[in-house]
N, C-alpha and C positions, 0 to 999 in steps of 0.2 A: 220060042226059046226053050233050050230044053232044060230040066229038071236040077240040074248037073249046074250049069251056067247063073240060075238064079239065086241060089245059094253062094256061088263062088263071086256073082258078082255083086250078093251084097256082103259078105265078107269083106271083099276086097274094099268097097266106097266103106264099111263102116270104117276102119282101120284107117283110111286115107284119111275121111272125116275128123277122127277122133285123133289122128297126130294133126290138123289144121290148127283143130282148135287147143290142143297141149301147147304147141308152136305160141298160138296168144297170150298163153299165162305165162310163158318164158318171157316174153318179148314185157308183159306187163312188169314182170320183175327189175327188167333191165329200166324203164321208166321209171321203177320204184326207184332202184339206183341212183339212175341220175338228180331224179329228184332233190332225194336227201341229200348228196353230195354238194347238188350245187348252194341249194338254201344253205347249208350249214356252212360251206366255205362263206357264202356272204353274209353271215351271221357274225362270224369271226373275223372277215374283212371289215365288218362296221365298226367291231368293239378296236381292232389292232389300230384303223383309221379314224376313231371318233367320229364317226358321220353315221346319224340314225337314218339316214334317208336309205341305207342300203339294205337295212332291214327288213323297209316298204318294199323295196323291190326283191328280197329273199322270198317274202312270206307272197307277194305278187306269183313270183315263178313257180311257187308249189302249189298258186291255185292253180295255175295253168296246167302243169305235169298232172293235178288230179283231174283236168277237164278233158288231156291227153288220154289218161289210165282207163277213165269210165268210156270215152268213143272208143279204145282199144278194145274194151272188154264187150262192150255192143256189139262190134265186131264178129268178135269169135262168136258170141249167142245167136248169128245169125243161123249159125250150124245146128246149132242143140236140135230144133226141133225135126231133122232129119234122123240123126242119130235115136234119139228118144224112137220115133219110128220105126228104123231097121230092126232096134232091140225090142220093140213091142211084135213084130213079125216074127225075129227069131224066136219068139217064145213058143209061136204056133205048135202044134204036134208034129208036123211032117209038111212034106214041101209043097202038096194041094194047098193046105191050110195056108201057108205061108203066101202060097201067088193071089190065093183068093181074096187074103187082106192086103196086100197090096194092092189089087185092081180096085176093092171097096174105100181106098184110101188115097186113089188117083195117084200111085207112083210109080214112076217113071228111073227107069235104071238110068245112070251116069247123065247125073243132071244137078251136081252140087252149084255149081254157080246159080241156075233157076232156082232151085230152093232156097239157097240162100237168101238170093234178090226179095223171093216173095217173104220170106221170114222179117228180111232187112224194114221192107216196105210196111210190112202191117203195122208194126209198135216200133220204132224206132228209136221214137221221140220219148216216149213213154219207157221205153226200157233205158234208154240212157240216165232219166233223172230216176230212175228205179235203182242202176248198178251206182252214179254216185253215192246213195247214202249206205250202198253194203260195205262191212267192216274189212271185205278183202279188199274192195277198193279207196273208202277213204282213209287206210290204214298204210301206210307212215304219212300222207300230206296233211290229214288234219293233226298231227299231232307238231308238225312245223310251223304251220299255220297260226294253232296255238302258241307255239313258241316265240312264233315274229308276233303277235297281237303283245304276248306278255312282255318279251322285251321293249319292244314302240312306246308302251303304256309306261313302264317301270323305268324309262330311259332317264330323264329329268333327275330320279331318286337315287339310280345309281352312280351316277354324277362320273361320269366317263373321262366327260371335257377337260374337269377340274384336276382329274388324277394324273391328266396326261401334259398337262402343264406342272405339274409338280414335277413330275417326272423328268421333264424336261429341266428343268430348273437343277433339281439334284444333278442331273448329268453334267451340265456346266459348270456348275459349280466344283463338281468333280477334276471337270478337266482345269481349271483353274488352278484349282490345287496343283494339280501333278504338272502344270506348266513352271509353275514358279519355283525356283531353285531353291535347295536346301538351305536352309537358315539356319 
């Protein structure tokens, strides 16, 4: 291959690589979203319907979205350690230097799915409970999580049931009122 080509085509795979994996912190955003959206709608469906039991399933959903967010982000890291390599080559002085550590480092031009795979394959499992406990991924689901734990606990105390039968009470009695003709 000549000279010219090996440069251009790791340019070209680093760039494809490094929008791959941009592509998965967007995509992990949009999970974030959902996430929050939906826990909090049923935070506030539980409290408008008096029923704790949706809370369980709020704070349920946002463990899932974060079990979502960490395989997502596994995901993209299957890339890193390509990239991490192309940028250690480009550092070479010049383009001998550059093919020579590639060949000392067994790479292979346009072969991101194979890399990936083996990257996938080595630590998977290990990298995933690695990305759950980092702050960009367990960050807004433990903080719902905590949310729905505090509310479930505190539920009894803030006495929902009771207020929403008052409530109810006042209303009738309301329209009682305003049924009854002027006296």
């Amino acid at each position: 291959m000549a000279e010219i080509d090996t440069i251009a085509l790791l340019t070209r795979e680093y760039f494809e690589l490094q929008q791959m994996y941009e592509a998965f912190d967007e995509k992990s955003l949009t999970i974030k979203g959902w996430a929050v959206s939906i826990a909090l709608a049923g935070v506030v469906t539980a409290i408008l319907k008096h029923n704790r039991l949706i809370v369980a399933f709020s704070g349920a959903s946002a463990v899932l979205f974060w079990i979502i967010d960490a395989l997502w982000r596994t995901f993209a890291w299957g890339y890193a350690p390509r990239i991490s390599l192309i940028e250690k080559a480009m550092r070479e002085p010049n383009v001998i230097a550059i093919q020579e550590f590639l060949r000392a480092h067994d790479f292979h031009h346009l072969q991101i799915y194979s890399a990936w795979y083996a990257a996938w394959n080595s630590e998977h499992l290990e990298r995933f409970w690695t990305t759950m406990g980092k702050m960009g991924t367990f960050l807004p689901h433990a903080v719902v999580i905590v949310l729905c734990l505090i509310l479930w606990f505190m539920w009894p105390r803030l006495n929902f049931e009771s207020r929403a039968v008052d409530q109810k009470e006042k209303d009738s009695g309301e329209r009682q009122q305003s049924v009854l003709p002027p006296g």
